[in-house]
C-alpha positions, 0 to 999 in steps of 0.5 A: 602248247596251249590246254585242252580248253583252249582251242574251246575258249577261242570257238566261244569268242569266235561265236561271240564275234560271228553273231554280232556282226549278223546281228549289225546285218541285220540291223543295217538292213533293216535300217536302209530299208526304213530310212531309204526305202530301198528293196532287201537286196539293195540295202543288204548289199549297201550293209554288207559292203559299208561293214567290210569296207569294200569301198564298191561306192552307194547303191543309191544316192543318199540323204542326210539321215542315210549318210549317219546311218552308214557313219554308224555301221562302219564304226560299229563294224571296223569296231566288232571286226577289230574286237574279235581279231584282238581277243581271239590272237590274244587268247592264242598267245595266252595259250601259247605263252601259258602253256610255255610257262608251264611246261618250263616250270614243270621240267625245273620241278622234274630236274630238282627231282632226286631219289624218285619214281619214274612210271612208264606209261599213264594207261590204267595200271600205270595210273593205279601205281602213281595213285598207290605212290601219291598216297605214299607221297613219293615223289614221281614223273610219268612218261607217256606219249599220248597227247590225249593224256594231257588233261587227265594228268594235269587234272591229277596233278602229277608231273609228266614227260609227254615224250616216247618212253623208250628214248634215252634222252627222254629218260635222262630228262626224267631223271633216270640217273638220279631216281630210285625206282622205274616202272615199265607199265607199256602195254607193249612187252617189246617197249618194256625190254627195250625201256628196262635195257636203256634205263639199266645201262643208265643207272645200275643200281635203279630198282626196275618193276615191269609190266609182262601182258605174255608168260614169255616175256618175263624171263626177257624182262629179268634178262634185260634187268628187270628186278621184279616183272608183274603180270597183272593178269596173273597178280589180280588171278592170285589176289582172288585165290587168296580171297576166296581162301582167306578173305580176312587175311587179304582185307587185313594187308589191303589198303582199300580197308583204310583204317582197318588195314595193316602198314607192312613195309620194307627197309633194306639195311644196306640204305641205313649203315648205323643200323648195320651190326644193331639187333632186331629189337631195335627197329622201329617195329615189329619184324615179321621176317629178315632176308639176308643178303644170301637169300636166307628168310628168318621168320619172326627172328628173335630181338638178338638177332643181328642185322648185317649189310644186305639184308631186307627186313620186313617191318609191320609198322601197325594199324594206320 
């Protein structure tokens, strides 16, 4: 399908079109009734049916000068009417072939995607998480149904499926078996089960983050395979405790500080094998704390401390 400003560019040239054969009207109006002397009815009725060339014969006999005359609106208006139909199926297949063109470059650069992100739905907590992955330059497609999106994600250049989000060959296309994360963020709890169902039967190991609006419904996700369920409501209610308490804790973890912030990531060992038998000291880093594979946390471990497969170490990386 053509852009959003499509449909526009065609009105424009239809405009264009429209206002130059009212202007020849006018002018052939005006002209037979300077050269002919004819009544208004007359020579607009002469106009109309020489420039659409209806063929209905004259209304009156003509002399030389009327003759020319007519010569000259016929030219002039098979040439505006031919004009306006070239432009306007031009810029529809423009739209057409464009859009097309796009579309299958877009789908070729979402099939080379591997190890990637999938966010389901573009409202506004599926877009703040695609700003938050773009900044981390983690590669991403977005699922969502709604035409009208269409613009807003081209313009955030961003990769896209304008498809349901709760079909499975819509997922299979946006690379569910090959990607590393998906994120539910449907403001519908019922689609959110039903996506993290689909997606976990396609690919075990896929990390799942949904989106919960109901208390209830968390416990559905986890059973569906969500590996972590978010209320937002509830998320952005604990961030305003903390700042309340310890603003100057929250503003050294907060990314919106900038420069200000701290760099606190996540590396699970099992991703890295050489690092498997290794001491903590050796990480890039400093190590704030090491879950294990049974879930025991070890804050601020000490550097002989030895990391095994299936932990998940905490890495404070520094200032940015």
């Amino acid at each position: 399908m053509g852009s959003p400003t499509e449909p526009r560019r065609i009105v424009r040239t239809l405009a264009w079109v429209l206002a130059a054969l009212a202007l020849l009207l006018a002018a052939g109006t005006a002209g037979y009734m300077l050269l002919e002397g004819w009544s208004f009815v007359d020579a607009l009725f002469m106009t109309v049916t020489t420039v659409t060339t209806v063929g209905f014969g004259e209304v009156r006999p003509l002399d030389d000068s009327g003759r020319l005359f007519t010569l000259v609106l016929v030219v002039v208006g098979v040439g505006i009417a031919l004009i306006g139909i070239s432009l306007t199926a031009a810029l529809i297949a423009e739209g057409e072939i464009g859009g097309a063109a796009r579309r299958r470059r877009m789908d070729r650069r979402i099939e080379q995607l591997r190890n990637h992100v999938i966010v389901c739905a573009y409202g506004r907590v599926g877009r703040a998480a695609v700003r938050a992955l773009a900044a981390a330059d983690e590669p991403l497609v977005v699922i969502d149904p709604k035409e009208d999106l269409r613009e807003r994600m081209d313009g955030d250049g961003v990769l896209y499926l304008l498809e349901d989000c709760t079909s499975e060959d819509v997922l299979r296309r946006a690379g569910v078996e090959r990607a590393r994360a998906l994120i539910c963020a449907v403001d519908s709890d019922a689609s959110n089960v039903y996506i993290t169902l689909t997606a976990r039967s396609l690919n075990p190991e896929l990390f799942i983050v949904a989106r919960s609006s109901e208390p209830d419904s968390a416990e559905r996700l986890a059973r569906a395979g969500a590996d972590r369920v978010v209320s937002p409501y509830e998320s952005s209610g604990r961030q305003m405790m903390r700042m309340a308490r310890d603003p100057s804790i929250v503003d050294l973890f907060d990314e919106r500080q900038g420069p200000a912030a701290i760099d606190v990531e996540e590396h699970v060992i099992a991703d890295d094998p050489g690092l498997v038998g290794s001491f903590v000291s050796s990480l890039p880093g400093t190590v704030l704390a090491v879950r294990t594979a049974a879930g025991r946390i070890i804050a601020s471990p000490q550097g002989d401390h030895t990391l095994a497969a299936g932990d998940v170490v905490l890495l404070l990386r520094g200032e940015r």
